[in-house]
Chimera marker file (.cmm) of the C-alpha trace (Angstrom):
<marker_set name="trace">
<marker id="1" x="4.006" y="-8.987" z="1.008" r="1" g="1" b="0" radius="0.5"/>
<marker id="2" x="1.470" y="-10.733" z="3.096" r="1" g="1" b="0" radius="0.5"/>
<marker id="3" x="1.527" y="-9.283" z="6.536" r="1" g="1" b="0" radius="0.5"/>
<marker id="4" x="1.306" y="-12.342" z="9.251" r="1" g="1" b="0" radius="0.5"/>
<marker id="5" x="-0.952" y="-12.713" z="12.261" r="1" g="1" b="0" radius="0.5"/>
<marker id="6" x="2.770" y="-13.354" z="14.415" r="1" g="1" b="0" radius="0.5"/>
<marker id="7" x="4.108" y="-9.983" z="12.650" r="1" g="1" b="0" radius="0.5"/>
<marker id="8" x="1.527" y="-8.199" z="14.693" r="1" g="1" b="0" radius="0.5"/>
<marker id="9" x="2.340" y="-6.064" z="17.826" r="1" g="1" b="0" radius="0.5"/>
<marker id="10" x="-1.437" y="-6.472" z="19.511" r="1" g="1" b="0" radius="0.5"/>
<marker id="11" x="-2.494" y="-9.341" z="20.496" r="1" g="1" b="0" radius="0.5"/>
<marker id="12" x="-5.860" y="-8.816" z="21.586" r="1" g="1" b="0" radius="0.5"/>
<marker id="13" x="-7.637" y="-8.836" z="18.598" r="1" g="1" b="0" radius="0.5"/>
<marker id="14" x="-10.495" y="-11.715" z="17.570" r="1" g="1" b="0" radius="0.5"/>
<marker id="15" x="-10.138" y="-14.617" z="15.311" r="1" g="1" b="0" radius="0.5"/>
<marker id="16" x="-13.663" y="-15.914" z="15.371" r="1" g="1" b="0" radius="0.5"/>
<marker id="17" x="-15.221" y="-15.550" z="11.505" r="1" g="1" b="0" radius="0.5"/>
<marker id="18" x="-18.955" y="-15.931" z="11.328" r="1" g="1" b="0" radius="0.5"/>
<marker id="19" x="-20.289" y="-18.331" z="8.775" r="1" g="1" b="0" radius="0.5"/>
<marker id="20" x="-20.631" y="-16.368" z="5.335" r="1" g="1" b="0" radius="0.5"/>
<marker id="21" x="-17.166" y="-14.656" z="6.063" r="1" g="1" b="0" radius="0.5"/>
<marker id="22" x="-14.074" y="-15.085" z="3.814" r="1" g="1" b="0" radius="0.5"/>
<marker id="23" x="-11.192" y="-14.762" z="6.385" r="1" g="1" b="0" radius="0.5"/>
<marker id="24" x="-9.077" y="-13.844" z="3.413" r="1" g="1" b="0" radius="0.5"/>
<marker id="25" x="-11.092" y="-10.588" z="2.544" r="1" g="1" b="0" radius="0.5"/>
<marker id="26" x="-10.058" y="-9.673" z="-1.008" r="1" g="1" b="0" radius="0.5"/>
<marker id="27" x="-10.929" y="-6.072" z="-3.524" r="1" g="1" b="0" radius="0.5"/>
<marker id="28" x="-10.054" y="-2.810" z="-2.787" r="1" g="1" b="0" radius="0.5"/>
<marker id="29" x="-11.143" y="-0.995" z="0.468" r="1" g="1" b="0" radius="0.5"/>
<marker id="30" x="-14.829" y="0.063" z="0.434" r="1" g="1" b="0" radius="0.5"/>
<marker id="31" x="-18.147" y="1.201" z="2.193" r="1" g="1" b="0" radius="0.5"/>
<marker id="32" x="-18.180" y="-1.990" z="4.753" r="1" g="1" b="0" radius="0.5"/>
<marker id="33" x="-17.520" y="-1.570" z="8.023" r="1" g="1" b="0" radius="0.5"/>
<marker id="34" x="-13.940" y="-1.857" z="9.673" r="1" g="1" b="0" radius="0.5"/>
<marker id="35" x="-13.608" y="-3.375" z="13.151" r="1" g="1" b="0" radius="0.5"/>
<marker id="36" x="-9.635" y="-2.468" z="14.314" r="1" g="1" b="0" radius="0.5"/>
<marker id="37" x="-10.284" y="-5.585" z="16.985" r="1" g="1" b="0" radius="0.5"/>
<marker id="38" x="-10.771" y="-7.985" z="14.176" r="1" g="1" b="0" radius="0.5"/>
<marker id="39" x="-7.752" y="-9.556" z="13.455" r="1" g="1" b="0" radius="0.5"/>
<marker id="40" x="-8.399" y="-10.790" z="9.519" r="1" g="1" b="0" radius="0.5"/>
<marker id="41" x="-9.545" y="-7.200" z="8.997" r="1" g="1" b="0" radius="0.5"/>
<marker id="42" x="-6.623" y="-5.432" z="10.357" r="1" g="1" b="0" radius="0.5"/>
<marker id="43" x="-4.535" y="-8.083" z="8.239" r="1" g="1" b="0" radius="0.5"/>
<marker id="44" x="-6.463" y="-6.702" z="5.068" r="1" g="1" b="0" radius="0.5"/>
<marker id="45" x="-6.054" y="-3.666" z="5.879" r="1" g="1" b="0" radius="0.5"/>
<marker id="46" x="-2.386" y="-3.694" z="6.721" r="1" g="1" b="0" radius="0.5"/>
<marker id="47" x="-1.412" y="-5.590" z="3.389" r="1" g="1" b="0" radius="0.5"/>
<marker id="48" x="-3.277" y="-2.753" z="1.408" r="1" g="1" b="0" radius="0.5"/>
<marker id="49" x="-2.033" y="0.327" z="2.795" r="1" g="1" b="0" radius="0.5"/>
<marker id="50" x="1.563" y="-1.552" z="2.726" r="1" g="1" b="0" radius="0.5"/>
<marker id="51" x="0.273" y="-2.626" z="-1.458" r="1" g="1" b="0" radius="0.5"/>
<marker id="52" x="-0.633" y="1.306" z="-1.787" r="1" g="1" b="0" radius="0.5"/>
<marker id="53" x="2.938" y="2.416" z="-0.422" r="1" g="1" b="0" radius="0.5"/>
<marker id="54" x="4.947" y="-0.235" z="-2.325" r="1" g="1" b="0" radius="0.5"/>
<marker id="55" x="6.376" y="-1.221" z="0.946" r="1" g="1" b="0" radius="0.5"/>
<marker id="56" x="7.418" y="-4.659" z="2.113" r="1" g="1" b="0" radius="0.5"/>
<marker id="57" x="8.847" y="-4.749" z="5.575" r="1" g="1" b="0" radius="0.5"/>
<marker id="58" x="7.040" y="-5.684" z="8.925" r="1" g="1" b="0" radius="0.5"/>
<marker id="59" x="8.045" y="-2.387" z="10.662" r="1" g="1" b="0" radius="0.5"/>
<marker id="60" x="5.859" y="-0.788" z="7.532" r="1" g="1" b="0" radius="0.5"/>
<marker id="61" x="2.915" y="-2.880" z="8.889" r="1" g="1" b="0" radius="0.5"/>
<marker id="62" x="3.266" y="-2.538" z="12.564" r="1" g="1" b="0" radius="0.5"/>
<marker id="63" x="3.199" y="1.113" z="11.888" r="1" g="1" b="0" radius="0.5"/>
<marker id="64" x="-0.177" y="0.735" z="10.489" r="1" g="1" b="0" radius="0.5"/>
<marker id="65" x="-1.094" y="-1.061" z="12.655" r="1" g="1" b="0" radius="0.5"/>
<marker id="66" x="-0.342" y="1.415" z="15.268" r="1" g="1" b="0" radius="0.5"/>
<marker id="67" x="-1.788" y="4.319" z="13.324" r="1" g="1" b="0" radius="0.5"/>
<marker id="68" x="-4.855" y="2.538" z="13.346" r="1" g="1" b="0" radius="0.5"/>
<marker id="69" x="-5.287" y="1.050" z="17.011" r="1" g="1" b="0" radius="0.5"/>
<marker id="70" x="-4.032" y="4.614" z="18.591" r="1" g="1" b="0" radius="0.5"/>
<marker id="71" x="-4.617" y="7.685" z="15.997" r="1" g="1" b="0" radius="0.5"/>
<marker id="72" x="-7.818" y="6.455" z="14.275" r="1" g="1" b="0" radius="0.5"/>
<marker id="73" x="-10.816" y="8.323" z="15.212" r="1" g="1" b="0" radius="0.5"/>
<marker id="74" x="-13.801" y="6.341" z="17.146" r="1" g="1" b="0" radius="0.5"/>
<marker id="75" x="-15.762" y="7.582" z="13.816" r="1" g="1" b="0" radius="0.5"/>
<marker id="76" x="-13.395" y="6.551" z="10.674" r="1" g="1" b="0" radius="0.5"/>
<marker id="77" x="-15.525" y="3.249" z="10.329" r="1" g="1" b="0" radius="0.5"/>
<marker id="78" x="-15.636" y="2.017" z="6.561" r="1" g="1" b="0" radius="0.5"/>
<marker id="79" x="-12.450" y="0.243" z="5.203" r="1" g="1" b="0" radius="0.5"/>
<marker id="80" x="-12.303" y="3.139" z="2.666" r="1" g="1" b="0" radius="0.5"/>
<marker id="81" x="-11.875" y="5.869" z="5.354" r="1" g="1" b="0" radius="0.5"/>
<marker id="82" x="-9.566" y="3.988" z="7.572" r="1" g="1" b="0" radius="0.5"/>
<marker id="83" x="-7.471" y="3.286" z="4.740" r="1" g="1" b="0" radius="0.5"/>
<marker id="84" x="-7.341" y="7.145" z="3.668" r="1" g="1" b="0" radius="0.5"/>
<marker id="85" x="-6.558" y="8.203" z="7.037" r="1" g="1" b="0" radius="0.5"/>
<marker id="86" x="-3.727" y="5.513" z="7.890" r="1" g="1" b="0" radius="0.5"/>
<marker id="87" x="-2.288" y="7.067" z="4.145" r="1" g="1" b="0" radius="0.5"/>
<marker id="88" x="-3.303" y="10.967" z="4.913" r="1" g="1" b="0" radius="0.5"/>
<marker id="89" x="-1.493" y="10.549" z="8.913" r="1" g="1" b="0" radius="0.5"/>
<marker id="90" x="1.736" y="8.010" z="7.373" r="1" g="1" b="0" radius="0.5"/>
<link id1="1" id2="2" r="1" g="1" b="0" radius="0.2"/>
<link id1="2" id2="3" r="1" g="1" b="0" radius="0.2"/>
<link id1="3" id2="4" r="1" g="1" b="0" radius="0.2"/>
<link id1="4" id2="5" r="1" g="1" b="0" radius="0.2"/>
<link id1="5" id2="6" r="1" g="1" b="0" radius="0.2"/>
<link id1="6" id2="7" r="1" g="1" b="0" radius="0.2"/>
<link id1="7" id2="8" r="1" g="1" b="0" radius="0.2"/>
<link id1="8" id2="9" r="1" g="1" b="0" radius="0.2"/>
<link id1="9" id2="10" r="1" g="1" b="0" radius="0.2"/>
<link id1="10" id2="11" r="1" g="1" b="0" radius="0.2"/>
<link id1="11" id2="12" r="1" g="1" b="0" radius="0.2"/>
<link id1="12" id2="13" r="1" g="1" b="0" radius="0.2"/>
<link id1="13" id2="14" r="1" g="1" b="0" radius="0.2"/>
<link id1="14" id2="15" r="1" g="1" b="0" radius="0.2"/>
<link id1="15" id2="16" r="1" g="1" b="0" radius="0.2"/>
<link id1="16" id2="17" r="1" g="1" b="0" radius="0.2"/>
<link id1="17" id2="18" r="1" g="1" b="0" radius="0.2"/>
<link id1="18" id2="19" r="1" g="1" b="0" radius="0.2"/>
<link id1="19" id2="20" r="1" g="1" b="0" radius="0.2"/>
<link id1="20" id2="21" r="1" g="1" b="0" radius="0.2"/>
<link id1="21" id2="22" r="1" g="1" b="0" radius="0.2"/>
<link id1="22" id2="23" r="1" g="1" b="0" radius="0.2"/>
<link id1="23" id2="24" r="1" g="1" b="0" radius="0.2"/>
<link id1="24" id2="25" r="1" g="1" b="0" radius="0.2"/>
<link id1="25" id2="26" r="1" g="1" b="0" radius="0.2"/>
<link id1="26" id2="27" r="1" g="1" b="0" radius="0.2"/>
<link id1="27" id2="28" r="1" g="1" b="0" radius="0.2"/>
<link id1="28" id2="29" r="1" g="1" b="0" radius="0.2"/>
<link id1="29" id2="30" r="1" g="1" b="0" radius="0.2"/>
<link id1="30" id2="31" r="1" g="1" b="0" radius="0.2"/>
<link id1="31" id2="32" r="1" g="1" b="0" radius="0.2"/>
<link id1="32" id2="33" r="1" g="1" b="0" radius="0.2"/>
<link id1="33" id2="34" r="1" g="1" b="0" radius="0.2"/>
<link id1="34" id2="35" r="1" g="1" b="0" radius="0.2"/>
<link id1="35" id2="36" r="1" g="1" b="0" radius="0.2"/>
<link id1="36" id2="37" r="1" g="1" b="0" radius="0.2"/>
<link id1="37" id2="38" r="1" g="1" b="0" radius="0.2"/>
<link id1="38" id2="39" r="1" g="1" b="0" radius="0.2"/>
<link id1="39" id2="40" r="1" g="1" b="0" radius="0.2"/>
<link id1="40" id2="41" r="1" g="1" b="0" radius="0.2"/>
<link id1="41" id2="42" r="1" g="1" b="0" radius="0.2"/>
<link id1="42" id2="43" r="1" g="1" b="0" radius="0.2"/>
<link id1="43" id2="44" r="1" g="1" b="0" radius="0.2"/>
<link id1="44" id2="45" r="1" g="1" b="0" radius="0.2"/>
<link id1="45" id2="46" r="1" g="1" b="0" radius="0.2"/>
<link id1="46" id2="47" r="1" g="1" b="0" radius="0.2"/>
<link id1="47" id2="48" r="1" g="1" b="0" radius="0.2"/>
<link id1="48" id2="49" r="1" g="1" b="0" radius="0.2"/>
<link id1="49" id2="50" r="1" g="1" b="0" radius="0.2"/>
<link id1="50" id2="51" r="1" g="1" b="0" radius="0.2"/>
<link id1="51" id2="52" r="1" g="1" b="0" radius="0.2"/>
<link id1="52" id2="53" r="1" g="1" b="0" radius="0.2"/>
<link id1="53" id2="54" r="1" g="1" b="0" radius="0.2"/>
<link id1="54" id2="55" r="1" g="1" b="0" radius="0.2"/>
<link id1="55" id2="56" r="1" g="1" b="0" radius="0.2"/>
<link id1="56" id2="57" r="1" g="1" b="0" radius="0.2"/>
<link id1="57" id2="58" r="1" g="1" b="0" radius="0.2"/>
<link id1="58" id2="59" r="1" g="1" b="0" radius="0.2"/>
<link id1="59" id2="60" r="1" g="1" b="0" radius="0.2"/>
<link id1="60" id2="61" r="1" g="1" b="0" radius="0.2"/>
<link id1="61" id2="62" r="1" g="1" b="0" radius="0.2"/>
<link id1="62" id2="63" r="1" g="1" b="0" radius="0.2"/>
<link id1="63" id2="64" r="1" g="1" b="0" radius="0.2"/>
<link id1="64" id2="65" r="1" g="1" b="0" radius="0.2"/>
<link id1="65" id2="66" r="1" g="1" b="0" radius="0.2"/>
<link id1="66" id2="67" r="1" g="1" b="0" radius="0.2"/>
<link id1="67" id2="68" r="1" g="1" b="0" radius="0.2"/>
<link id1="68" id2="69" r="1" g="1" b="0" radius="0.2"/>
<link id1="69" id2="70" r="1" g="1" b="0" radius="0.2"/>
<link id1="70" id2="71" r="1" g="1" b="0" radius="0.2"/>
<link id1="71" id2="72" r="1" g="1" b="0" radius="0.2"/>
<link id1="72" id2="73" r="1" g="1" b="0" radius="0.2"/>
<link id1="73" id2="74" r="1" g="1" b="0" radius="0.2"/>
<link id1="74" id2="75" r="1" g="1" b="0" radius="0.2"/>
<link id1="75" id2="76" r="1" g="1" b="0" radius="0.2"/>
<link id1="76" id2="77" r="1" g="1" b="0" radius="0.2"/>
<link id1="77" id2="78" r="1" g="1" b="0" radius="0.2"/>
<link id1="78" id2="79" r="1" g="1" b="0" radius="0.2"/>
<link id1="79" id2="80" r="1" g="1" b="0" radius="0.2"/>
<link id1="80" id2="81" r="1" g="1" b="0" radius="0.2"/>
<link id1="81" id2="82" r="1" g="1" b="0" radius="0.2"/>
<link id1="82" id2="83" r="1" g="1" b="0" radius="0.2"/>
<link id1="83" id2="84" r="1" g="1" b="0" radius="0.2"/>
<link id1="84" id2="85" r="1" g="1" b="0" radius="0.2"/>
<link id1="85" id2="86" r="1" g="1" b="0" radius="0.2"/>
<link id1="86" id2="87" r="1" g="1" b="0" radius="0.2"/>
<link id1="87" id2="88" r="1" g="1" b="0" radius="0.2"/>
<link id1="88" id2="89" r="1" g="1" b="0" radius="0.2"/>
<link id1="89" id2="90" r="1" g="1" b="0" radius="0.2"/>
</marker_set>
């Protein structure tokens, strides 16, 4: 599944890419930093907590999307964390 920007429940997040970034963000989460306000990066992560837990429908995603925007700690920065915490607090 390939969660869409109109499947999200926020709508507040930012579209702008620099130049150098790949709005399609590929690999497996990592060290980089996570921004929950970016909306290609809360796309990635979205489609690969929903990969992780074999799950498919867009109430899966707005649920991590929800995790992330209202449980997420101020501190959980790198895409590795977030995604470890969206999967420890499913």
């Amino acid at each position: 599944m390939s969660f869409k920007k109109s499947d999200l429940n926020y709508s507040d997040y930012s579209w702008i890419t620099l130049s150098g970034d790949d709005p399609k963000i590929s690999g497996k989460p990592d060290s980089t930093l996570f921004s929950r306000h970016e909306g290609y990066e809360m796309l990635y992560m979205i489609d690969k907590v929903l990969e992780h837990r074999n799950l498919t429908s867009v109430a899966s995603g707005q649920k991590v999307e929800s995790i992330i925007r209202t449980e997420l700690p101020s501190t959980t920065r790198s895409q590795e964390n977030v995604f470890n915490f969206v999967n420890k607090n499913w």
